[in-house]
C-alpha positions in Angstrom: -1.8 -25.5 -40.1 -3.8 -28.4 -40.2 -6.7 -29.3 -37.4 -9.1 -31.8 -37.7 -11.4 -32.1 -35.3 -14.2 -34.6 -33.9 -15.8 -32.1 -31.9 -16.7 -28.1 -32.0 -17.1 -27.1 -28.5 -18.0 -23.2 -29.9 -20.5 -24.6 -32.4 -22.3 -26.7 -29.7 -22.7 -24.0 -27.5 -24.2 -22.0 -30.1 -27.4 -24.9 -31.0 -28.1 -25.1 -27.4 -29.2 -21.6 -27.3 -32.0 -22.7 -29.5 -33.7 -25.7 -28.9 -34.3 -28.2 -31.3 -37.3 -27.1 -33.7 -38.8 -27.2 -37.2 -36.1 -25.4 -38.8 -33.1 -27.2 -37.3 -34.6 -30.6 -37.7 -35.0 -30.0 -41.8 -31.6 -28.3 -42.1 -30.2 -31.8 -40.5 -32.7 -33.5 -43.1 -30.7 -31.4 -45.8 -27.6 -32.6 -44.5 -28.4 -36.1 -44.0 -29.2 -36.2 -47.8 -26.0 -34.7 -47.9 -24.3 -36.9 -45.9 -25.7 -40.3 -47.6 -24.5 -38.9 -51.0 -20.8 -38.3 -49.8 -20.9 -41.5 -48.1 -21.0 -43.1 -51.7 -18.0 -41.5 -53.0 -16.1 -41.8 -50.5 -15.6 -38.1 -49.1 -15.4 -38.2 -45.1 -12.8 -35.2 -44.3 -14.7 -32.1 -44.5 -15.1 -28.4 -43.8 -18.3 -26.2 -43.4 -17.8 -22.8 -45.0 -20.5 -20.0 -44.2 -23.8 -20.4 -46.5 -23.9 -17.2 -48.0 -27.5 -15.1 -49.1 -28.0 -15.2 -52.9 -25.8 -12.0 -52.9 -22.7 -14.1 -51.3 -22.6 -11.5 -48.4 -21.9 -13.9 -44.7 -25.1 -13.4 -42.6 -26.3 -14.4 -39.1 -28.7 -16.5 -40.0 -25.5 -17.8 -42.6 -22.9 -18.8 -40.2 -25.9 -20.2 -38.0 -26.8 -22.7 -41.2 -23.3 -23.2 -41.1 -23.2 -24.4 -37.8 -26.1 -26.4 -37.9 -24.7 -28.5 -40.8 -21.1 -28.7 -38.9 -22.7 -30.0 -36.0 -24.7 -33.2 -37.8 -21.5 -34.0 -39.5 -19.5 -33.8 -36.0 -22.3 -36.3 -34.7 -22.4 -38.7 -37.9 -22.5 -42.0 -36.4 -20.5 -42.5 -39.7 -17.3 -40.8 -38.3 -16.8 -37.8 -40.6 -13.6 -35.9 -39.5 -15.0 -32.3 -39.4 -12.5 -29.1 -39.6 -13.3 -26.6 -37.2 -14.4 -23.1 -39.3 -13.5 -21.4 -36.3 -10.0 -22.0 -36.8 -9.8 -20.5 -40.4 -9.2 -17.2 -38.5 -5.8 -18.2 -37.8 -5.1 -19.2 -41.4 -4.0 -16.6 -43.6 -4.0 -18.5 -47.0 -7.4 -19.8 -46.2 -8.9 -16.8 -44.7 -7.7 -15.0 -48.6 -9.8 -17.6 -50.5 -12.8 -16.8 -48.7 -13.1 -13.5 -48.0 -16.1 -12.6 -50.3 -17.8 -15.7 -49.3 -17.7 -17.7 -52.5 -14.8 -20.0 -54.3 -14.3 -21.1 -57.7 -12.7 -24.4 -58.5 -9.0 -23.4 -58.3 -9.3 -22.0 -54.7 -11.2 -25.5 -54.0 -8.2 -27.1 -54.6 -5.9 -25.1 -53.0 -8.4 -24.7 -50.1 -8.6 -28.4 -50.4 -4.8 -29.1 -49.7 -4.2 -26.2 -46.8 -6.6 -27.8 -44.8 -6.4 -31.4 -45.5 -9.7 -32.0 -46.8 -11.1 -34.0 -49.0 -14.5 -32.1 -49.5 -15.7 -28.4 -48.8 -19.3 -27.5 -48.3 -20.8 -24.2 -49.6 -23.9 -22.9 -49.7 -26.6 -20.4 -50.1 -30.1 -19.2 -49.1 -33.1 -17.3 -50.4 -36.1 -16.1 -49.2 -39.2 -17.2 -51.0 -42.5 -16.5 -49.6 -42.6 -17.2 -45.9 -40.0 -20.0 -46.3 -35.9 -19.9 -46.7 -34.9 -22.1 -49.3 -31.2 -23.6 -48.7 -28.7 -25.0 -51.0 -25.9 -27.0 -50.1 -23.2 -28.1 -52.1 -20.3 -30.5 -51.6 -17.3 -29.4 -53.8 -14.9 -32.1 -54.2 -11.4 -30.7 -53.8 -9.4 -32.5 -56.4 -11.7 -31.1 -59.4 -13.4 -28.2 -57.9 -16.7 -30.0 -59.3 -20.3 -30.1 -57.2 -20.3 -34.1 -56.5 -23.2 -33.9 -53.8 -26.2 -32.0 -53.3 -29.4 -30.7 -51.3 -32.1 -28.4 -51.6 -34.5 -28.0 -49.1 -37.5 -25.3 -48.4 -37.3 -24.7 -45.1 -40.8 -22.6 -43.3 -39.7 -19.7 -41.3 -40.5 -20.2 -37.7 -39.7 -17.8 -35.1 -36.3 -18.5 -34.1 -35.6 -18.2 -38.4 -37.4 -14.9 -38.4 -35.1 -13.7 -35.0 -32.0 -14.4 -36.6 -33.3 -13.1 -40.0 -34.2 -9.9 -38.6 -38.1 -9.8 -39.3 -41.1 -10.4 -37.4 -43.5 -13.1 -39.1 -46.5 -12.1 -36.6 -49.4 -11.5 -38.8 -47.4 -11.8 -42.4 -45.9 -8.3 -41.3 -42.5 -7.6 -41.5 -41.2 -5.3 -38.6 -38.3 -3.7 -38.7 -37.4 -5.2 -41.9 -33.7 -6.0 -42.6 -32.5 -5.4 -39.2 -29.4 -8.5 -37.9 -31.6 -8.3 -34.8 -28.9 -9.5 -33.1 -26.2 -7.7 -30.7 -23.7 -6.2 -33.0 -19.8 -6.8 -33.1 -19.0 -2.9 -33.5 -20.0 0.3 -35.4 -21.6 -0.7 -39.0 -22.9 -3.8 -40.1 -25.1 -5.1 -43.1 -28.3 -6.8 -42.7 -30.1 -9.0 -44.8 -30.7 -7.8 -48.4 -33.4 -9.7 -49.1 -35.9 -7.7 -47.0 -34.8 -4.5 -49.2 -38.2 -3.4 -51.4 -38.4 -4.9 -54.4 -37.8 -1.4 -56.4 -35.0 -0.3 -54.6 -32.8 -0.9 -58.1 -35.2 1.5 -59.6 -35.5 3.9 -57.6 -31.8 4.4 -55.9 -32.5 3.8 -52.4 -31.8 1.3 -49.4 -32.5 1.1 -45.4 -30.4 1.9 -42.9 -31.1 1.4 -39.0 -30.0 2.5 -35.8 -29.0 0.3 -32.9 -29.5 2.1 -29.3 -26.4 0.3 -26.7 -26.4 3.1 -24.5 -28.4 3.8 -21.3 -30.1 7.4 -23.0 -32.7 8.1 -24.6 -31.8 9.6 -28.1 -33.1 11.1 -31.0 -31.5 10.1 -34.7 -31.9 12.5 -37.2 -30.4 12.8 -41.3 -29.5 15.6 -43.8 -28.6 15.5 -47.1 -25.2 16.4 -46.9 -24.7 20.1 -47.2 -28.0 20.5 -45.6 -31.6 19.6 -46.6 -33.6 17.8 -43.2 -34.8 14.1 -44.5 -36.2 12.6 -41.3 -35.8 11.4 -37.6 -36.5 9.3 -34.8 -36.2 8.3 -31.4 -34.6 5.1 -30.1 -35.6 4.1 -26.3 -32.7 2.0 -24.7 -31.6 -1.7 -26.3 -34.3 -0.3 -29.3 -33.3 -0.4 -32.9 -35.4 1.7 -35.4 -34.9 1.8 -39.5 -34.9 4.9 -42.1 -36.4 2.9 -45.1 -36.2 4.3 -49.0 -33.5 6.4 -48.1 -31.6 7.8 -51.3 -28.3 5.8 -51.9 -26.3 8.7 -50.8 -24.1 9.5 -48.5 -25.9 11.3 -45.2 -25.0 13.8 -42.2 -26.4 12.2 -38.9 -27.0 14.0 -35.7 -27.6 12.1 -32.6 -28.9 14.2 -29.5 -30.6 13.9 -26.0 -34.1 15.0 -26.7 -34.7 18.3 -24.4 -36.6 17.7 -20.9 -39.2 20.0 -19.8 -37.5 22.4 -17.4 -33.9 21.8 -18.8 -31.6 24.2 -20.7 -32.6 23.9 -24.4 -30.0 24.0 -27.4 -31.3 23.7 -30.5 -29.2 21.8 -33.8 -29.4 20.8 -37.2 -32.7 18.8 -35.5 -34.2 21.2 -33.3 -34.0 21.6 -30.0 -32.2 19.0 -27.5 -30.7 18.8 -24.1 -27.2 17.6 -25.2 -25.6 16.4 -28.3 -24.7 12.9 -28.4 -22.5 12.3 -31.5 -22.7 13.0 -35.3 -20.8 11.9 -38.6 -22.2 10.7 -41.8 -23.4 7.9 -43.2 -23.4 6.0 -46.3 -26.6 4.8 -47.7 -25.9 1.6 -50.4 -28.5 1.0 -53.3 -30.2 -2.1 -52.4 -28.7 -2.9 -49.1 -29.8 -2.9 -45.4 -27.1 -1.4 -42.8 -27.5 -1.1 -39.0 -24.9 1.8 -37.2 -24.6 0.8 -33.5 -24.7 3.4 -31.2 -22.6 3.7 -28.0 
């Protein structure tokens, strides 16, 4: 299946949620230095793929890079025939190469010749500081080799820190690590850069709770077996995070915290009015996970 388009309908509804700003205008300065570089050699039938975290795990603020590159290319008043990502899904082949979010030279070329291309961008992102600096390479599909490049440090405004998960208000972090976005379904990672620094050492990682339901609930973990660790309480559309947590896996309980005047039961977590699910979780070493809750 081969589909080139010269416009991304999906994409473009995606930027005009978010206006124009800082961030976006140097991620199309990136891809303008980008752009001049393949128009020396040639290379004007492309494809976006996700920029990855340094960790090559697909994030929000990834696929929104992603789209924000796709988009200047679709708009190059030098004509660039642009393949839409979004229809990789229906491409088996394709959708095998990619699946961990990185490529080595062979797959470029087979990548290359499923979808008609004659250049595949890649890319990847780190936080430094308070800005995100990007990386974007141009991987020419008959060689597999980088032939253009661009590296910019971007400064994280608001609408970076949104779809990073973090609040930049004051230097702090709030609810570090959480995709502060709505999620897809049940368990998702978040960014792994906002994991402390020790976590290697010490054998931990965060993992968050996302509230979708219309109750008010209280979260609480075991160690497996038993053994209490901690809780708290999630108002509606609120997401809180356990942070340090042992990189084991964890019994949850989820209840409806008991009303005055209400029947009491009382769990693993005390007492409640009604239980609202339980299961366990698994805690990674170094990674950030958000369970949504229904």
């Amino acid at each position: 299946m081969r589909i080139l388009l010269t416009s991304l309908l999906l994409i473009t509804i995606s930027i005009n949620s978010l206006s124009q700003n800082i961030f976006d205008s140097n991620l199309n300065l990136a891809s303008a230095d980008l752009e001049e570089k393949l128009i020396q050699i040639g290379k004007k039938r492309v494809v976006v793929l996700y920029i990855t975290d340094m960790n090559r795990d697909q994030t929000t603020i990834g696929k929104y890079i992603a789209n924000i590159i796709s988009f200047y290319f679709v708009n190059s008043h030098n004509s660039f025939n642009v393949f839409n990502r979004e229809n990789l899904s229906g491409i088996t082949e394709a959708n095998k190469l990619i699946d961990e979010g990185y490529i080595d030279a062979s797959q470029v070329k087979e990548l290359g010749a499923i979808l008609a291309v004659e250049a595949i961008i890649i890319g990847d992102y780190t936080i430094v500081n308070n800005s995100l600096k990007v990386t974007i390479n141009a991987l020419d599909v008959n060689s597999g080799f980088v032939v253009a490049a661009s590296m910019k440090d971007i400064q994280i405004d608001d609408d970076a820190a949104y779809l990073l998960g973090i609040n930049i208000d004051n230097g702090d972090m709030v609810n570090r690590g959480f995709n502060n976005q709505p999620l897809n379904s049940g368990e998702d990672y978040n960014n792994p850069e906002t994991v402390n620094d020790d976590c290697k050492e010490k054998g931990t990682g965060d993992y968050c709770f996302a509230n979708y339901s219309t109750k008010a609930l209280k979260v609480s973990v075991f160690r497996s077996g038993g053994g209490y660790i901690n809780s708290l309480t999630l108002e509606p559309k609120q997401t809180q995070c356990f942070y340090d947590l042992k990189a084991l896996t964890l019994d949850y309980e989820i209840v409806v915290p008991a009303v005055a005047g209400q029947t009491y039961y009382f769990g693993k977590s005390g007492a409640f009015k009604s239980i609202f699910s339980s299961g366990q979780i698994k805690v990674e070493q170094c990674k950030s996970k958000t369970l949504e809750i229904k």
